[in-house]
C-alpha positions in Angstrom: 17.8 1.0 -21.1 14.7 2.3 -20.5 12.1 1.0 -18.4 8.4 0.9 -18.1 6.7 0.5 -14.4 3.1 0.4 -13.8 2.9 0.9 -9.8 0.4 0.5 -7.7 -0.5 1.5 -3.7 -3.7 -0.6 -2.4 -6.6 1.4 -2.0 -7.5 3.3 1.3 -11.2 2.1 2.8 -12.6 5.8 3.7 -13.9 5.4 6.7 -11.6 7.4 7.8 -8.3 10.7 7.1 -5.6 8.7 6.4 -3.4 7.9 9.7 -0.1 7.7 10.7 0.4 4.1 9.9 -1.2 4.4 6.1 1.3 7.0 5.3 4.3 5.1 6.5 3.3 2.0 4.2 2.5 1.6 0.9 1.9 5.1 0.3 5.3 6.8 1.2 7.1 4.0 -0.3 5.3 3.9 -3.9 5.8 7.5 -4.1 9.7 7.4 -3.5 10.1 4.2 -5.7 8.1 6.0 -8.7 10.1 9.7 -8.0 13.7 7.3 -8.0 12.7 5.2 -11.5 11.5 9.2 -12.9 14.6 10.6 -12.0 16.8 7.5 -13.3 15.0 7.9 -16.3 12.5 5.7 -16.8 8.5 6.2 -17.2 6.1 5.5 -14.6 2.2 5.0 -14.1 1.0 5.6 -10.3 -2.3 4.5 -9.5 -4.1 4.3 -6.8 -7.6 4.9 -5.3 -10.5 5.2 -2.7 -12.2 1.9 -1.8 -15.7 3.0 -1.3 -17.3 -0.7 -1.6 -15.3 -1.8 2.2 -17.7 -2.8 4.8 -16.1 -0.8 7.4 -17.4 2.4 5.4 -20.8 0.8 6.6 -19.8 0.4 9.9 -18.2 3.8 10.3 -21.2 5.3 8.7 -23.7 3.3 11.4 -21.4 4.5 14.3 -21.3 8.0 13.2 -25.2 8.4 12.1 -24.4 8.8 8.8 -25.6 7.5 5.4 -22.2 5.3 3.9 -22.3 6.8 0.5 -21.7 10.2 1.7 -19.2 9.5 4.7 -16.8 7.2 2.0 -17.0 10.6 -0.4 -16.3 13.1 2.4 -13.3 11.2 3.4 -12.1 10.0 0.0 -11.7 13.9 -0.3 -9.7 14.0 3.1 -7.7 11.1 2.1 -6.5 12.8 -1.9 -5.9 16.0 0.3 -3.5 14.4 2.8 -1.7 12.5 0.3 -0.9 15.9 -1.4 -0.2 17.5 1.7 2.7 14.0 1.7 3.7 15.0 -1.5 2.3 11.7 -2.4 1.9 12.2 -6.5 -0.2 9.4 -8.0 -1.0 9.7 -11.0 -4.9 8.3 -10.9 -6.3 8.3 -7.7 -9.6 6.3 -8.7 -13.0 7.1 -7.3 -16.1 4.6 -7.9 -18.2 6.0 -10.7 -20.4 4.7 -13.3 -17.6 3.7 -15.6 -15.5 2.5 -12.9 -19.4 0.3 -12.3 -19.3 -0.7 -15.8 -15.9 -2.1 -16.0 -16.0 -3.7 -13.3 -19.2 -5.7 -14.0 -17.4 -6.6 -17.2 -14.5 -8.1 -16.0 -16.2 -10.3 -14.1 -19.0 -10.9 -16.6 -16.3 -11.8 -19.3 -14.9 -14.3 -16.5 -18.7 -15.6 -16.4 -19.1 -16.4 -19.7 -15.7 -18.4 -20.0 -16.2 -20.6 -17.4 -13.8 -19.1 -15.2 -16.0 -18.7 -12.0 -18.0 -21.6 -10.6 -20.5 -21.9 -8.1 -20.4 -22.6 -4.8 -23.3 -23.1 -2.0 -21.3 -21.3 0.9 -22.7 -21.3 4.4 -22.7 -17.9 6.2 -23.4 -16.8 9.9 -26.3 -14.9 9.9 -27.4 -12.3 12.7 -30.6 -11.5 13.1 -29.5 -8.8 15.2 -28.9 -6.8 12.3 -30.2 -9.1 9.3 -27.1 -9.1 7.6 -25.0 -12.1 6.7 -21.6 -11.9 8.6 -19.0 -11.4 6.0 -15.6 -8.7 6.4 -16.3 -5.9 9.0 -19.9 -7.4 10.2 -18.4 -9.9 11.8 -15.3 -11.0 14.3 -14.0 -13.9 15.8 -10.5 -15.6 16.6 -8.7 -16.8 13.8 -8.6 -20.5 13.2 -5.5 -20.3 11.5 -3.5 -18.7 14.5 -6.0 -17.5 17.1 -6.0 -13.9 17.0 -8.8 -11.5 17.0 -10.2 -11.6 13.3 -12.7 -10.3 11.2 -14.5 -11.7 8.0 -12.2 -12.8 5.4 -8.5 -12.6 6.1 -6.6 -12.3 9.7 -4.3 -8.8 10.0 -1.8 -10.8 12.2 -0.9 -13.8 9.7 -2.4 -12.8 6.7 -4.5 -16.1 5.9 -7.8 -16.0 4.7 -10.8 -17.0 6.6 -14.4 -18.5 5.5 -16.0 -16.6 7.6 -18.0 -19.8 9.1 -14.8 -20.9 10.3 -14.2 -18.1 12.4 -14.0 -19.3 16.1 -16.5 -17.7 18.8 -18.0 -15.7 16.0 -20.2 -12.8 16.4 -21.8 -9.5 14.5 -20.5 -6.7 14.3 -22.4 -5.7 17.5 -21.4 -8.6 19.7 -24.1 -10.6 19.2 -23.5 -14.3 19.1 -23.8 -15.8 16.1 -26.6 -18.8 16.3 -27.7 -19.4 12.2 -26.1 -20.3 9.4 -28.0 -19.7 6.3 -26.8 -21.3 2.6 -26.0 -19.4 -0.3 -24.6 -20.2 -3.8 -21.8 -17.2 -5.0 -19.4 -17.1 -7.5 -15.6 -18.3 -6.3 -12.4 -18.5 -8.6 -10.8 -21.7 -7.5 -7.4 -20.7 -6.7 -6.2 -24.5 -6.7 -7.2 -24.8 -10.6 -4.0 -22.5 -10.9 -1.5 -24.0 -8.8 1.2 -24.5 -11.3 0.6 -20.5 -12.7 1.5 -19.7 -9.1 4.5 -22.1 -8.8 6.4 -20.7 -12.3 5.4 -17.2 -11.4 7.0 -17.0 -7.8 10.4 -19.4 -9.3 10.4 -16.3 -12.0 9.9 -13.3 -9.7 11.0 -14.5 -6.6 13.8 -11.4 -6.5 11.0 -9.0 -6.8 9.3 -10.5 -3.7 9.9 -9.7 -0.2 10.7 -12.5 2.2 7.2 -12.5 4.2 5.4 -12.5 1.2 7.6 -15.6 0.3 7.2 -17.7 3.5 3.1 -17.2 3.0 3.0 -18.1 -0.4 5.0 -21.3 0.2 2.8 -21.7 3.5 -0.6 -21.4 1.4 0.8 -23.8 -1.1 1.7 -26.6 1.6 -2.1 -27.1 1.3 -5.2 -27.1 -1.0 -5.8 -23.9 -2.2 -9.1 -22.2 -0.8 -12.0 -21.0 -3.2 -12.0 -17.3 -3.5 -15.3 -15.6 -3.5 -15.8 -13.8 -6.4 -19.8 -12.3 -4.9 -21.1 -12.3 -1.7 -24.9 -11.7 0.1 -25.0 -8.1 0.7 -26.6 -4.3 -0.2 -23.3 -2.7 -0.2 -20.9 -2.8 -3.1 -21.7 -3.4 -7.2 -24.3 -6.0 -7.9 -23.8 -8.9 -10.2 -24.6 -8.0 -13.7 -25.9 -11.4 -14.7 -28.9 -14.2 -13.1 -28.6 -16.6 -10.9 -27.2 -14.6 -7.6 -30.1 -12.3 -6.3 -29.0 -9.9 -3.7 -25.4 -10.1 -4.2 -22.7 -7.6 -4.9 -18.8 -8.5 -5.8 -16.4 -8.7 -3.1 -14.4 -6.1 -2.6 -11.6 -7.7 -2.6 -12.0 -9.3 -5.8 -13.3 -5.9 -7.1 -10.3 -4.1 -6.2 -8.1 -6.1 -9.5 -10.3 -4.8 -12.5 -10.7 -1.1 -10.1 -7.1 -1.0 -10.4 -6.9 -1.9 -13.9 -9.7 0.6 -15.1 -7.0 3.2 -14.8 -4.6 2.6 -16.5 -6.1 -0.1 -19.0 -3.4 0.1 -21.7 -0.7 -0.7 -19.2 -2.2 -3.2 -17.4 -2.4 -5.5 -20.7 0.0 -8.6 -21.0 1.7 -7.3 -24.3 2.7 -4.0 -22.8 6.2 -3.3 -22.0 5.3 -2.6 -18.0 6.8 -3.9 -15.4 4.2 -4.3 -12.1 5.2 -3.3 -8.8 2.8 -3.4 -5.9 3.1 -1.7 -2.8 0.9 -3.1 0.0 0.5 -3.7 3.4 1.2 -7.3 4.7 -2.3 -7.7 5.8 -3.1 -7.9 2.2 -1.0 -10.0 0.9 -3.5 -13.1 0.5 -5.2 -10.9 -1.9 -2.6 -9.6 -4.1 -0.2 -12.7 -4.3 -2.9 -14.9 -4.6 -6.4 -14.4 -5.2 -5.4 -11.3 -7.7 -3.0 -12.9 -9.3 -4.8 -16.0 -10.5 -7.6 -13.7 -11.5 -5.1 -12.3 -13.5 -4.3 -16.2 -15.1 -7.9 -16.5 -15.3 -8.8 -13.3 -17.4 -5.6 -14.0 -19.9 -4.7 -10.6 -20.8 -3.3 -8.7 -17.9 0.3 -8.4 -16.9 1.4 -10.1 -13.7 3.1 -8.8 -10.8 7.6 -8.4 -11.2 7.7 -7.6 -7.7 5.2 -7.4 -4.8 6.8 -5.1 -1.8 5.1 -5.2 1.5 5.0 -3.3 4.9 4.1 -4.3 8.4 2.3 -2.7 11.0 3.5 0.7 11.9 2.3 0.4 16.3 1.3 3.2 17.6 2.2 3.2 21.2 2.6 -0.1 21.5 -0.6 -1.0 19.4 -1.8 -1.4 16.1 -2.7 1.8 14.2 -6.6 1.5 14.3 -9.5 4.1 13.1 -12.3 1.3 13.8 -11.2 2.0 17.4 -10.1 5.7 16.8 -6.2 5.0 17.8 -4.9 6.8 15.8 -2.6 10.4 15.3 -4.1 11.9 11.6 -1.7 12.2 8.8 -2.4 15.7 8.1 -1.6 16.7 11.4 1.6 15.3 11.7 1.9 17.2 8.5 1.0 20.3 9.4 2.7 20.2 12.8 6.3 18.8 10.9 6.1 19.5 7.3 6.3 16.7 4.6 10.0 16.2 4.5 10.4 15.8 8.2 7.6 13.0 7.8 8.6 11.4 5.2 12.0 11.4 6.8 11.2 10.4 10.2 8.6 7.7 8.8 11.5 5.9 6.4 14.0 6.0 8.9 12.2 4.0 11.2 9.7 2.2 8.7 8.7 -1.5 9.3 9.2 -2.9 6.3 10.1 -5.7 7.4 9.1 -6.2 10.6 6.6 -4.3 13.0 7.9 -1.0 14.7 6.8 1.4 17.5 6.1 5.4 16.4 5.5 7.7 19.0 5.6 11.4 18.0 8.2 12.6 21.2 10.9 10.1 19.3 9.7 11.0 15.6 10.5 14.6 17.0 13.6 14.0 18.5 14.7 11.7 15.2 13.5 14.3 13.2 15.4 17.4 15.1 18.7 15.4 15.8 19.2 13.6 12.3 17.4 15.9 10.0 17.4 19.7 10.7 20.2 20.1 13.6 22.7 19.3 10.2 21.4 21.8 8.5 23.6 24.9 9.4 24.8 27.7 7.3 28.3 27.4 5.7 30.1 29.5 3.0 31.4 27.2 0.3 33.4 27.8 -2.7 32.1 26.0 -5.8 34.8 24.2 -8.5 36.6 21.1 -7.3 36.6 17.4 -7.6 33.5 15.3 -5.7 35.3 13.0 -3.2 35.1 9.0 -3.5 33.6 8.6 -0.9 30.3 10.4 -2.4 30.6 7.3 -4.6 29.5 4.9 -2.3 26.3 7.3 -0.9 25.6 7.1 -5.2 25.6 3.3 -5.1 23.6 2.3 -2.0 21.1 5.0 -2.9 20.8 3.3 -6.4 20.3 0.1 -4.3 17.6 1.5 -1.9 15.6 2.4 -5.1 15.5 -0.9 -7.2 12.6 -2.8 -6.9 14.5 -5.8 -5.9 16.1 -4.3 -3.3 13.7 -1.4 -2.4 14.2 0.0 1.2 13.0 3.5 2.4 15.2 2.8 5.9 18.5 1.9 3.7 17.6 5.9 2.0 17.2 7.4 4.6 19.6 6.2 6.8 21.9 6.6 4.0 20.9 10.0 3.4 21.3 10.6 7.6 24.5 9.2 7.7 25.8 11.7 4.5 24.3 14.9 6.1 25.9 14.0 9.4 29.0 13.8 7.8 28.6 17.0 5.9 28.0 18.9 9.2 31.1 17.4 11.1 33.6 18.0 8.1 31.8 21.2 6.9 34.2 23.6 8.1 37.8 21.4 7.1 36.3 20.2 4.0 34.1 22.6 1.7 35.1 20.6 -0.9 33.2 17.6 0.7 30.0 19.8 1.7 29.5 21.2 -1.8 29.6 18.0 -3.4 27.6 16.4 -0.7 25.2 19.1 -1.6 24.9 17.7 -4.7 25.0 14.5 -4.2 21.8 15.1 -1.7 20.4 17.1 -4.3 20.1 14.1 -6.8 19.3 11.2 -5.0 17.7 11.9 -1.8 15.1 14.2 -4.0 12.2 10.9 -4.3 12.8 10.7 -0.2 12.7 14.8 0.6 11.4 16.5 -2.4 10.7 20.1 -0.8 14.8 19.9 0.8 16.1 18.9 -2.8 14.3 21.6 -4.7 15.6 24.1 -2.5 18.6 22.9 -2.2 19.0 23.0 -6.4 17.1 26.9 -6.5 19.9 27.9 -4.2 22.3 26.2 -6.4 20.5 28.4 -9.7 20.8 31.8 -7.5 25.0 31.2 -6.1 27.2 29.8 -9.2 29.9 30.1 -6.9 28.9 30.2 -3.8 26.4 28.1 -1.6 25.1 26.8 1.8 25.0 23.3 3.0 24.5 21.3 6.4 
């Protein structure tokens, strides 16, 4: 039967090229998911885009001398360009403009109207250091939850979301101390109002979940629920359509739901046939199992996530991936030192989906050399024969890697190292095995190394009965 998937990577703040570490997470791995369901048969809608409205494009754009509005558009144009360089095919890759504004404003001002949002006085740190209310990237601190360097509004390392008063030891963005509080009444969605939504979703979807994602959500519900702000004090990001909240703009995380759906609205909608899968970085996964989805309950009409597939941190030598702090190796270098295949290769073989891993480039090299191309030798082979059973069981687990229940780039690619291995040792004795293997590779490790497969299949079109493989 025919499927329908609406899939979706979270946007990339452009402050910054995309690094290493974005391309081995959500990115890579929406892009092989959506090539697999194309090539099984089934129809797919990719979206993705550039989040301009991030505080850290202000804090970039301060360090760098630069005005914010045209830093996030120069990069958003690095960041489309390196995700074609990855052979990274979304379909929409949506930048802010007015209609994205207007749609945006509606959402919210349709939540308005029916009650949805209430408000809250909320009291923020305030630095008059900067004169800004300390909110996301204007402001650190430890995490109360568990006490790791945090900034406003959720912690990287456990993925809980912080008020940002309750940050310990917090300061700006500069390192001043924090010494005023100021009150403000915003809009919040109160994510407790929708506890039992939440409880019948996850018992429904739970296969489409990965475990992390599980162990949080349970975690979160142990407790109340927190309010979610829905607006926020500051001059950056897309002011409130309606009275009441002077000086306010939406948060960007609460944003990001109705940017996603302007897209692709016709898919998004409740009665559509579309399954939604979601491709995200751990760090966000208070926004998109939670806060998103009861925004989701709370609007009434949109479809709800089937399965919610999440990455750790990709460490680069021995740290987190970081452009804040410029540590970092750029995407598009690694691309245009490697090629695309050898990254995506050597970035699913060792991917941390499921827990954090370490990338230096001297091992992605060696990985890369040793598992990818050192197979890859020239061999006659006579065409006509019958594909051994064993190609059978490369079929099946490659089926496996790609189902959203079961999705894992490191199964496909280890998979896909183990068969070209094979077809290099037994090349010679069993040309039988290599031609088939050839076409076995052709088929299914195409979503994982496009450029390989197409040439692999144009050489197939040229030799009817003759070929090369590994």
């Amino acid at each position: 039967m025919t499927r329908d998937f609406l899939v979706t990577a979270t946007p990339p703040t452009p402050n910054g090229d995309l690094h290493v570490g974005h391309l081995a997470g959500p990115y890579l791995a929406a892009d092989v998911f959506c090539r697999a369901q194309r090539a099984l048969g089934h129809r797919v809608r990719f979206t993705t885009g550039v989040d301009h409205h991030q505080t850290y494009v202000v804090t970039m754009a301060r360090n760098q001398h630069r005005d914010p509005a045209e830093l996030a558009a120069g990069y958003g144009r690095d960041i489309r360009e390196t995700l074609h360089s990855a052979r990274i095919g979304a379909d929409t890759v949506t930048v802010p403009d007015d209609a994205y504004t207007a749609h945006v404003q509606d959402f919210f001002a349709r939540l308005h109207r029916t009650g949805r949002l209430h408000r809250r006085t909320w009291a923020f740190p305030y630095s008059r250091h900067t004169g800004r209310h300390l909110l996301e990237a204007f402001t650190t601190g430890i995490c109360p939850e568990c006490l790791a360097p945090a900034s406003g509004a959720i912690c990287e390392v456990c993925g809980h979301p912080n008020d940002p008063g309750s940050l310990l030891l917090c300061t700006d963005d500069q390192g001043n101390a924090a010494t005023e509080r100021r009150a403000v009444d915003i809009l919040v969605l109160p994510l407790e109002h929708y506890r039992h939504h939440i409880t019948a979703h996850y018992a429904r979807h739970r296969a489409g979940m990965r475990p992390h994602l599980l162990r949080f959500v349970e975690e979160m519900l142990s407790r109340p629920l927190p309010d979610f702000p829905i607006s926020y004090p500051a001059d950056w990001g897309i002011p409130l359509p309606f009275d009441g909240h002077p000086g306010q703009v939406f948060n960007v995380w609460a944003e990001m739901l109705p940017g996603l759906t302007h897209a692709a609205p016709d898919a998004w909608a409740r009665d559509s046939r579309h399954e939604l899968v979601q491709f995200l970085g751990y760090d966000n996964t208070y926004f998109f199992s939670l806060a998103h989805l009861c925004l989701a309950f709370a609007h009434g009409g949109l479809t709800t996530p089937t399965s919610i597939i999440t990455n750790e941190f990709l460490h680069l030598a021995g740290s987190k991936f970081s452009t804040t702090r410029g540590h970092l190796i750029k995407a598009r270098d690694l691309l245009a030192r490697h090629g695309a295949d050898a990254v995506r290769f050597g970035l699913a073989l060792d991917n941390p989906e499921h827990q954090r891993t370490d990338f230096t480039e001297a091992a992605f090299t060696h990985t890369v050399e040793t598992r990818l191309h050192a197979p890859l030798t020239d061999h006659e082979l006579p065409a006509g024969s019958t594909p051994p059973p064993l190609l059978h069981r490369y079929h099946e687990r490659m089926l496996r890697a790609y189902a959203p229940e079961t999705f894992s780039l490191r199964e496909a690619a280890e998979a896909t190292a183990q068969l070209l291995s094979l077809l290099a040792d037994h090349a010679t004795d069993d040309p039988a095995l290599a031609l088939h293997g050839l076409h076995a590779l052709t088929e299914h490790a195409a979503p994982l190394l496009p450029d390989l497969a197409a040439e692999l299949h144009d050489h197939y079109g040229r030799h009817q009965t003759a070929t090369k493989t590994p």
